[in-house]
C-alpha positions as CSV (number, residue, x, y, z in Angstrom):
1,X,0.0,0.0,0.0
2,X,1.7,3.1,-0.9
3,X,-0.2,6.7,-0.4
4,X,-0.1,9.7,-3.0
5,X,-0.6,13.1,-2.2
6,X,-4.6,14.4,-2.1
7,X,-6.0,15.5,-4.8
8,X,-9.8,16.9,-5.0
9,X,-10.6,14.6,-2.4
10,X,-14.4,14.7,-2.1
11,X,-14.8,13.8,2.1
12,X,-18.1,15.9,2.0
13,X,-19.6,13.2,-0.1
14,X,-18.7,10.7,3.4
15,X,-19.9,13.2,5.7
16,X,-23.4,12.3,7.0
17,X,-25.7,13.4,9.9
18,X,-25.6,11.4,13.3
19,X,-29.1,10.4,13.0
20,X,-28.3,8.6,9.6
21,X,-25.3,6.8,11.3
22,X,-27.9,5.9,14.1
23,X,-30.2,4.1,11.2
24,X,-27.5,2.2,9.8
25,X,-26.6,0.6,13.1
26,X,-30.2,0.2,13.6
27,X,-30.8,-1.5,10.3
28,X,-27.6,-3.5,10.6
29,X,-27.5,-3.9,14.8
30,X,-27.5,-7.9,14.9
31,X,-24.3,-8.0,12.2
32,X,-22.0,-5.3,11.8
33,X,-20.7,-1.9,14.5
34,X,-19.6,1.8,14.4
35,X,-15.8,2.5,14.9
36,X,-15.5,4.9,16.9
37,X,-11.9,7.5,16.6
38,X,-10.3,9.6,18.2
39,X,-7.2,11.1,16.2
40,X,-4.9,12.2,19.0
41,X,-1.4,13.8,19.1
42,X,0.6,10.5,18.6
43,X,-1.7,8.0,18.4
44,X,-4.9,7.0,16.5
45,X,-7.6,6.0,20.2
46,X,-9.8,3.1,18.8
47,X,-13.3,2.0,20.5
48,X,-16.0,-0.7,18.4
49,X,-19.5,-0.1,19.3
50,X,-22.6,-3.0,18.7
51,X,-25.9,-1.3,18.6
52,X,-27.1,-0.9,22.5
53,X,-30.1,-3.7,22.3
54,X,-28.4,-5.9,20.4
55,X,-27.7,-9.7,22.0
56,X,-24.1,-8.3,22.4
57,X,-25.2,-5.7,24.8
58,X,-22.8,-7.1,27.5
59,X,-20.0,-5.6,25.4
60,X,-21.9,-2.8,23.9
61,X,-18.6,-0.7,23.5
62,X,-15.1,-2.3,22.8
63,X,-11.8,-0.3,23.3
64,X,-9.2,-1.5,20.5
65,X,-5.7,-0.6,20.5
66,X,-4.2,2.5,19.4
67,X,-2.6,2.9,16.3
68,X,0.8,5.0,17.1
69,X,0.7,7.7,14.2
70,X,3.5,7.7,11.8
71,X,3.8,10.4,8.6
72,X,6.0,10.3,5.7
73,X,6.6,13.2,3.4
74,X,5.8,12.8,-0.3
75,X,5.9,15.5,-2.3
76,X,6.8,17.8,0.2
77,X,2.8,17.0,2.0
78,X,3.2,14.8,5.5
79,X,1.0,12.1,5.0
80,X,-0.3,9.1,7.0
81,X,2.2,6.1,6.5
82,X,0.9,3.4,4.6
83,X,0.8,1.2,7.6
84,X,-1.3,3.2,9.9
85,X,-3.8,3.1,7.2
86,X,-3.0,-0.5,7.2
87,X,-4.3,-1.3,10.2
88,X,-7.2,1.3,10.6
89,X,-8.5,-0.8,7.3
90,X,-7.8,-4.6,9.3
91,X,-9.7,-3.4,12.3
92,X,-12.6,-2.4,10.0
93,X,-12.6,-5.8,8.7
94,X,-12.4,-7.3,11.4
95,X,-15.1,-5.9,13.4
96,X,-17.4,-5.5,10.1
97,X,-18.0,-1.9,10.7
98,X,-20.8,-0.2,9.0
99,X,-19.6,3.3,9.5
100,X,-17.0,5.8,11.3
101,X,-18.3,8.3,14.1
102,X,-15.2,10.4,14.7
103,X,-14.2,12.9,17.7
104,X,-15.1,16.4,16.6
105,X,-12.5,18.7,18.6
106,X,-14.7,21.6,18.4
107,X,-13.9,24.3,21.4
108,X,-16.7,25.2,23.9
109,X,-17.5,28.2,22.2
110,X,-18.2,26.3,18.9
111,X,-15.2,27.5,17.0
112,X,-13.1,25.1,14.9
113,X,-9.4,25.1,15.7
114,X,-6.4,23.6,14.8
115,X,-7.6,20.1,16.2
116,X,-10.5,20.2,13.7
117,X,-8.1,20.6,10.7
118,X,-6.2,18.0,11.7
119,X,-9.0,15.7,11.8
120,X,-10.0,16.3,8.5
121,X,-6.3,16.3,6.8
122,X,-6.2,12.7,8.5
123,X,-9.6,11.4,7.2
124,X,-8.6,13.2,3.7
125,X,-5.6,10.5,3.2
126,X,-7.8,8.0,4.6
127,X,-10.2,7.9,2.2
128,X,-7.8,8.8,-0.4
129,X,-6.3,5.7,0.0
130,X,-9.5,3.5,-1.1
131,X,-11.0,6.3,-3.5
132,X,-13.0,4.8,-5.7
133,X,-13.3,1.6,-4.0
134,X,-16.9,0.7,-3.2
135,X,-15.8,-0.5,0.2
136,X,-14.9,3.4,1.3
137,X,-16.0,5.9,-1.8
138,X,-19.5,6.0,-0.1
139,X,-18.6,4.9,3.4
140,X,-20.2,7.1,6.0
141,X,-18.4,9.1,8.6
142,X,-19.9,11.3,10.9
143,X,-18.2,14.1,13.3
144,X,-19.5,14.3,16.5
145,X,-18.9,16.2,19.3
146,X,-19.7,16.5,23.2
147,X,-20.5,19.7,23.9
148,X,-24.4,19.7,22.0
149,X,-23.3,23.6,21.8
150,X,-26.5,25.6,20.3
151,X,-25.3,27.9,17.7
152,X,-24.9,31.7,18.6
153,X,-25.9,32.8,14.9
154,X,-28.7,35.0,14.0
155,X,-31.2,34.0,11.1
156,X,-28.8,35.5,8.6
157,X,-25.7,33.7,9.8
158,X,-24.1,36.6,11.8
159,X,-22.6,36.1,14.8
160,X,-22.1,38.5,18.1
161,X,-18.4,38.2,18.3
162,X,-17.8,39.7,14.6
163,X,-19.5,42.7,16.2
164,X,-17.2,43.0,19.6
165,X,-14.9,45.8,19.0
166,X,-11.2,45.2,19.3
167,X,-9.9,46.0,22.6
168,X,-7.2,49.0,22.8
169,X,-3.7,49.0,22.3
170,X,-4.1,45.2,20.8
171,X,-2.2,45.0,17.9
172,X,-1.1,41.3,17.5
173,X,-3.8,38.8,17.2
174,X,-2.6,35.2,17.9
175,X,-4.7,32.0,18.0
176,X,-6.0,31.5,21.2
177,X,-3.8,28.3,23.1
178,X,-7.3,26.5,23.2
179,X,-7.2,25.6,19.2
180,X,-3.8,24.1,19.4
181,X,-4.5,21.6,22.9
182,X,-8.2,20.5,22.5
183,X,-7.9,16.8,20.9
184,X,-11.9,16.1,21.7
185,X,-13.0,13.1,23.4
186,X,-11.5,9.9,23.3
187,X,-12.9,7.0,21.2
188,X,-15.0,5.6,23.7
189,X,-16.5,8.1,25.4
190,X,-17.9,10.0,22.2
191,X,-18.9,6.2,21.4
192,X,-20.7,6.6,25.1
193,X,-22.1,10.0,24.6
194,X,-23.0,9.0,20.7
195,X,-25.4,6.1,22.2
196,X,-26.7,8.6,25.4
197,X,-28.0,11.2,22.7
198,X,-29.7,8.7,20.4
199,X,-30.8,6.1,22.4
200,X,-31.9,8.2,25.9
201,X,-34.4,5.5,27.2
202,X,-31.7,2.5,27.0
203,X,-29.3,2.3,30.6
204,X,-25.9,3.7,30.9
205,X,-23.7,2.0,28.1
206,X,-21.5,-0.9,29.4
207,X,-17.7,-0.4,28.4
208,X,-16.0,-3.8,27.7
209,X,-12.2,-3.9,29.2
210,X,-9.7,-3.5,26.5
């Protein structure tokens, strides 16, 4: 497996809504699981999840092992090494996963940082990898996030803080240290959350041990 660098990669086309990631594991609960991950600073934090009333409910969510993350530069673009993808794509057969619910690093406010583009550059060579392929060209993937945030914009899209008026004397703007530290939520507990929000009547989510 060797990786190329992206070009016109169309991820929006695997983007999908939680609630149509919820009706696949509903339609396919007694046969295949989400995968949940979390793309961290070194490693790739892996957790399987069975739909909550199906006969495995004992084990309703699985931690996996990490994948350590490794980049090789091609081109002069850092890419995922070929054998981090490797073994993202074994786990997925393995577990027969019908679709990937990954952890959304948004900050508390609702602003994306750097965390969220490096979420997205990661899924990018992902699907790169099997473009084309009918096993990951249509595969759904949804971001997801734990803070339920409600949206601070108007019905026109405007939002208070373009309208806060710099404060005096500030003439460097930096990023604040927020969008460089937030990684999201691990693998299993967006997994946790993930089943909370969709499934509120069922009992706390059991976590099987690693």
């Amino acid at each position: 497996m060797t990786l190329t660098p992206v070009k016109n990669v169309k991820l929006p086309k695997n983007l999908v809504a939680p609630s149509k990631i919820a009706k696949f594991l509903d339609w396919k609960k007694h046969s295949e699981a989400l995968l949940s991950i979390h793309i961290g600073r070194q490693s790739i934090d892996l957790a399987v999840t069975n739909h909550p009333e199906s006969r495995s409910r004992s084990s309703c969510i699985r931690p996996v092992p990490a994948i350590p993350l490794e980049y090789e530069i091609v081109n002069n673009q850092k890419l995922l090494a070929p054998r981090v993808v490797k073994e993202l794509f074994h786990v997925m057969d393995k577990f027969r996963i019908c679709g990937l619910l990954v952890s959304w690093p948004v900050q508390q406010d609702g602003w994306c940082g750097a965390g969220c583009g490096k979420v997205l550059h990661n899924l990018e060579q992902i699907v790169a990898v099997n473009e084309g392929s009918p096993s990951l060209s249509s595969f759904p993937i949804c971001l997801w996030n734990g803070h339920h945030w409600v949206s601070s914009e108007d019905e026109w899209g405007r939002l208070a803080h373009y309208g806060v008026p710099p404060q005096e004397g500030k003439t460097k703007h930096v990023a604040s240290q927020e969008q460089y530290t937030n990684d999201g939520m691990l693998a299993a507990d967006i997994a946790s959350d993930f089943i909370r929000y969709h499934w509120p009547s069922l009992p706390s989510t059991p976590l099987h041990p690693a």
